[in-house]
LORO-597425 format. One line per 5 residues: their letters; for each residue x, y, z of N, C-alpha, C. Coordinates in pm, whole numbers. Layout:
<pts>
a	X,Y,Z,X,Y,Z,X,Y,Z  ...
</pts>
This chain:
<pts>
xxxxx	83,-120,0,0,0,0,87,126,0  185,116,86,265,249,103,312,259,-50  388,154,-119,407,193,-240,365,244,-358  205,229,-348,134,243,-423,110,419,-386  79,437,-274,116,584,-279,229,661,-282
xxxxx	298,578,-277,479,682,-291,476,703,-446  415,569,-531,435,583,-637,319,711,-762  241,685,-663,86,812,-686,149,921,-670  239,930,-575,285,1107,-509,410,1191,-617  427,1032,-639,553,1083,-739,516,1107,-895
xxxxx	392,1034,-910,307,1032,-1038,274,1178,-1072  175,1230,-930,159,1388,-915,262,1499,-884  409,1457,-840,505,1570,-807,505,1585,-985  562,1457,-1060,594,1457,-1196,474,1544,-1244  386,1522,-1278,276,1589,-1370,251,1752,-1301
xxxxx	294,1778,-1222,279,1947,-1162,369,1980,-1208  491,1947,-1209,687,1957,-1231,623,2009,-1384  544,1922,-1452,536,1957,-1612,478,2052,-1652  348,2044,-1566,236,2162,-1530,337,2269,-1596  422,2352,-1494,456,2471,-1445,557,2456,-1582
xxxxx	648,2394,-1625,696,2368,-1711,609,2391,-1847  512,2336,-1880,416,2400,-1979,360,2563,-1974  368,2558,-1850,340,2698,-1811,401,2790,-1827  561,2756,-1835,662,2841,-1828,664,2863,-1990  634,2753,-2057,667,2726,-2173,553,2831,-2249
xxxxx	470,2835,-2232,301,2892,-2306,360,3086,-2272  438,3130,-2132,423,3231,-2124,572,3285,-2197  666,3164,-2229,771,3217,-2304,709,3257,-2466  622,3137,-2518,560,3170,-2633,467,3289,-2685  424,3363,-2599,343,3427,-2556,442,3562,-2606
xxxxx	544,3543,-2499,635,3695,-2470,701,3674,-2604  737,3570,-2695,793,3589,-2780,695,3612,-2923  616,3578,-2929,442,3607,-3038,450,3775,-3015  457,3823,-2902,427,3989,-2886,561,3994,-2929  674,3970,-2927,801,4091,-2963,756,4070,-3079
xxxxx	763,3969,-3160,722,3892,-3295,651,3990,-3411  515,4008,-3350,450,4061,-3349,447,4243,-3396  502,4267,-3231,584,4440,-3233,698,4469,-3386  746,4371,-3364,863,4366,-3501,809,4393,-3637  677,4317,-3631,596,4331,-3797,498,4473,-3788
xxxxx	458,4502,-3653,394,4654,-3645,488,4767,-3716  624,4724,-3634,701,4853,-3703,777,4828,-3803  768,4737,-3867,823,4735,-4033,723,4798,-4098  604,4752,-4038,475,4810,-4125,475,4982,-4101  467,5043,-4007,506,5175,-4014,635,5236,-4049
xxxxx	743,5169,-4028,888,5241,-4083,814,5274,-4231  787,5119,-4303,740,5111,-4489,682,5278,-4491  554,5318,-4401,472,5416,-4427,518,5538,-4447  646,5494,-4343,763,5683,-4353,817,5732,-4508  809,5591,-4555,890,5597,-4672,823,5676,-4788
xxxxx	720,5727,-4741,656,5851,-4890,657,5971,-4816  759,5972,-4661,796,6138,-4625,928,6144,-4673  988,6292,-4642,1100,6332,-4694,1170,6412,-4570  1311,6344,-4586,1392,6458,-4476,1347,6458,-4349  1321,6542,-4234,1317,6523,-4098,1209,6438,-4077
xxxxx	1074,6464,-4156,966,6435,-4123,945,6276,-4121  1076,6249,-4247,1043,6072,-4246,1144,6026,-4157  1249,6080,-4089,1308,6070,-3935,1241,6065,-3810  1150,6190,-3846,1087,6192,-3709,982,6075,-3701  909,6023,-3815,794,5907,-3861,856,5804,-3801
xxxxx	1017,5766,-3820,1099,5643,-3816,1077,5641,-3682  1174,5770,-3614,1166,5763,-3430,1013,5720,-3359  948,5756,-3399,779,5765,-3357,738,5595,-3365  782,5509,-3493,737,5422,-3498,864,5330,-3402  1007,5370,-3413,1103,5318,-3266,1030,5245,-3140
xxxxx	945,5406,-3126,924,5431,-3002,780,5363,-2947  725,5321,-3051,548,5229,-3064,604,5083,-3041  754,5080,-3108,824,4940,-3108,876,4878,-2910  936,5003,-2906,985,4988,-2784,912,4957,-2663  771,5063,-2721,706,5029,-2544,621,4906,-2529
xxxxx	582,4841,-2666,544,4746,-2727,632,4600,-2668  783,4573,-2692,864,4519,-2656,853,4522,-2486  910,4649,-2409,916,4671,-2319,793,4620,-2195  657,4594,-2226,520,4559,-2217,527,4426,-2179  559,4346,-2278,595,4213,-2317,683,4164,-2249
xxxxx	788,4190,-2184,912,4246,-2102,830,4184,-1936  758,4277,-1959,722,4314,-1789,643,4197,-1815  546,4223,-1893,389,4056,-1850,501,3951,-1874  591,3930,-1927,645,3761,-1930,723,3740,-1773  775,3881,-1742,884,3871,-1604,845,3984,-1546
xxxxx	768,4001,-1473,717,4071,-1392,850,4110,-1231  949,4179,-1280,1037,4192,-1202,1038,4347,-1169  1083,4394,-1039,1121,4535,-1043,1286,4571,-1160  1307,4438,-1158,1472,4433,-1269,1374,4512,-1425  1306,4445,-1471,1260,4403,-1589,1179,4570,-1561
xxxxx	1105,4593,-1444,1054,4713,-1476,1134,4869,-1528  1279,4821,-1453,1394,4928,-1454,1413,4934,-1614  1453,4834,-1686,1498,4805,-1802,1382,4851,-1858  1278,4814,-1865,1176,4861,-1958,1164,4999,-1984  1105,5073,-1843,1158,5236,-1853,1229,5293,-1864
xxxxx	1351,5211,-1885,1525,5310,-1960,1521,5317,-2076  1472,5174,-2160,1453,5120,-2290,1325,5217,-2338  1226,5242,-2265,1152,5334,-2358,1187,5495,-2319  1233,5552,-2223,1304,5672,-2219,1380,5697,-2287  1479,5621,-2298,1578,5638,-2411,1533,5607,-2590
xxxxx	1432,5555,-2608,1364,5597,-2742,1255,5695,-2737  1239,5765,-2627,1168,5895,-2685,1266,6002,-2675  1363,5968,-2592,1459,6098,-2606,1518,6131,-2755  1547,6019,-2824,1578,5979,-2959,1455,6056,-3066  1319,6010,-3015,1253,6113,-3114,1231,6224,-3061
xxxxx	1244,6318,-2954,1231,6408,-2919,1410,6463,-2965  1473,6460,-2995,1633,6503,-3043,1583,6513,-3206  1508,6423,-3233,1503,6431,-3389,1428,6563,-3412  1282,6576,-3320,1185,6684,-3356,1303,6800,-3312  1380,6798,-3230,1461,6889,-3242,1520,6964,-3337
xxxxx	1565,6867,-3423,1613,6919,-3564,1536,7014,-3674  1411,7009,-3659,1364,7096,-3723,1357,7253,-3687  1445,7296,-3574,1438,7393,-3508,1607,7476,-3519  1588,7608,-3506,1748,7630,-3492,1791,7697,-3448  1943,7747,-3393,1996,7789,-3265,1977,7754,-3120
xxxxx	1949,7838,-3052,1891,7858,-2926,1753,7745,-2883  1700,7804,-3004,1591,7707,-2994,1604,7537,-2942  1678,7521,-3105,1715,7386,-3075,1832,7305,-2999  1936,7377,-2930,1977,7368,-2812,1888,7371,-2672  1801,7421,-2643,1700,7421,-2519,1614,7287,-2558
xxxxx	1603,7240,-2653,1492,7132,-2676,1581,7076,-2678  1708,7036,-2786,1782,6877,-2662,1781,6881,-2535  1816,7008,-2475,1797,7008,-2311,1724,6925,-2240  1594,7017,-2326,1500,6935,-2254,1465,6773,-2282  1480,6784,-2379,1450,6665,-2400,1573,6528,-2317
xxxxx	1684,6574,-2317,1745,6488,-2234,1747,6482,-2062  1681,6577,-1989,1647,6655,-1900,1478,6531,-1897  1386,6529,-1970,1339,6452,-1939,1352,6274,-1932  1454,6217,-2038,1524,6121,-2040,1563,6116,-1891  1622,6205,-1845,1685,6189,-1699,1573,6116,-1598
xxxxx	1485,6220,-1578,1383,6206,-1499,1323,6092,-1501  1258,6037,-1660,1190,5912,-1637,1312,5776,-1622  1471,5794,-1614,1516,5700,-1583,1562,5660,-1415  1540,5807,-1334,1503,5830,-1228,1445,5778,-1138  1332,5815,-1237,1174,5746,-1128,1181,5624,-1152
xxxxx	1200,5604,-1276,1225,5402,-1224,1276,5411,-1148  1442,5409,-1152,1541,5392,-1071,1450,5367,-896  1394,5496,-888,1358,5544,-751,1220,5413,-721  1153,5362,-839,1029,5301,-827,1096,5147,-742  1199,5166,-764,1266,5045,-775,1332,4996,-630
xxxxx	1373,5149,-581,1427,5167,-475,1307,5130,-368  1181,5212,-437,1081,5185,-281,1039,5056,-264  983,5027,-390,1008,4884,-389,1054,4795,-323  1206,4769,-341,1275,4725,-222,1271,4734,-100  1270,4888,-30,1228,4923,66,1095,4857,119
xxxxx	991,4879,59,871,4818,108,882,4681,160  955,4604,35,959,4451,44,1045,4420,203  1199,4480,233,1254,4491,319,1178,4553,425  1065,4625,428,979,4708,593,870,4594,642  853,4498,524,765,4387,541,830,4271,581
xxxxx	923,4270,523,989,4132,629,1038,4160,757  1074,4289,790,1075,4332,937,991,4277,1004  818,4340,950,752,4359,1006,686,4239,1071  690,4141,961,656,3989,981,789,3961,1071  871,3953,1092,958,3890,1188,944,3929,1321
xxxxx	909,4043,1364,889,4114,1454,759,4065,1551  645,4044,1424,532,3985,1467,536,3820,1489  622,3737,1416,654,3636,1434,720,3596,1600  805,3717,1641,912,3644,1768,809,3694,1852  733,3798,1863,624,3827,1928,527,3730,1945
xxxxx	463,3637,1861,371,3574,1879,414,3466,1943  586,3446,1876,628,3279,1992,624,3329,2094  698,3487,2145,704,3483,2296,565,3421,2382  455,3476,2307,308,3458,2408,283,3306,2385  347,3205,2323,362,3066,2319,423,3028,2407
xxxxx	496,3085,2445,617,3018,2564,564,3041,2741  466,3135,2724,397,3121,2841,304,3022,2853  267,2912,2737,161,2814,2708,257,2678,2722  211,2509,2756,299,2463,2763,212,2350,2699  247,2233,2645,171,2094,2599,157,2132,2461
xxxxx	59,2055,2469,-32,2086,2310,-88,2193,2267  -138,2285,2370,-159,2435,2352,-37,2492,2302  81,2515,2373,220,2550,2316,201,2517,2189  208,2383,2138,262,2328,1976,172,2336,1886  47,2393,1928,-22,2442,1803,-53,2625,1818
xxxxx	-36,2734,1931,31,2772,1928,156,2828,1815  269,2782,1863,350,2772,1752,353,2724,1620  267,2657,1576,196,2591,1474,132,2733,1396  63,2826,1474,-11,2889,1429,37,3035,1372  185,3013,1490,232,3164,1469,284,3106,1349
xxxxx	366,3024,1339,423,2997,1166,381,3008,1069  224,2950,1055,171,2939,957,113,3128,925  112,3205,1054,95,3317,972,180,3374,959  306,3371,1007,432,3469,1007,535,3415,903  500,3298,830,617,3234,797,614,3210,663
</pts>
């Protein structure tokens, strides 16, 4: 009998093991169908630039970059939902609008268009920033919460240790299961 369930348990570790494995597999296919995808959006708009002339079919090119990027970047985050992946995403699309915002620059001149790279890299800054910073609290949060659970955890054994038997061990049973 025991074997017959060791051999059931291992039947079901195997078929979950695959589960998540298919799973992993469907959301790699997935993230790779959208870049896929993004790639044929902006061939299809670069093609469209191609009956402008001079800045305008530059600035068309950057514009469609930048439909590419946040497109990619999207895809990015839903496949790996990381604060890593969030950093990268918002550098990766900051840094392609700074690119078309430098281009619309060009149609401008002197003064002018010296204050608009400014700015425009001036905002590049900022939105690589606030990630940066999104990233930071983030952490922070995650780190004020495991405090907070540990804190509440040695707290709840202490009021266990005034309990003794089977009260004690479930008790402690209980603080684990919520602190742990």
């Amino acid at each position: 009998m025991k074997k017959i369930i060791s051999i059931l348990m291992i039947s079901v570790a195997g078929f979950a093991a695959s589960f998540s494995f298919a799973a992993t597999d469907v959301a790699k296919a997935n993230f790779k169908a959208t870049e896929e995808r993004a790639e044929a959006d902006f061939k299809v708009a670069k093609a469209k630039c191609d009956a402008l002339k001079d800045n305008a079919k530059d600035v068309c090119v950057e514009e469609a970059k930048v439909v590419l990027t946040r497109a990619k970047a999207e895809a990015l985050v839903n496949y790996e939902n990381t604060p890593k992946n969030h950093v990268k995403a918002a550098t990766d699309v900051a840094d392609a609008e700074y690119a078309l915002a430098v281009e619309k620059c060009d149609n401008k001149s002197g003064n002018d268009k010296d204050v608009c790279k400014k700015e425009a890299k001036a905002a590049q800054k900022i939105a690589i920033a606030d990630a940066k910073a999104g990233k930071k609290i983030f952490d922070a949060k995650v780190d004020a919460l495991s405090t907070a659970l540990d804190a509440n955890y040695k707290v709840a054994i202490e009021k266990c240790d005034a309990m003794s038997g089977p009260s004690k061990d479930t008790c402690i049973a209980a603080a684990k299961k919520q602190y742990k």
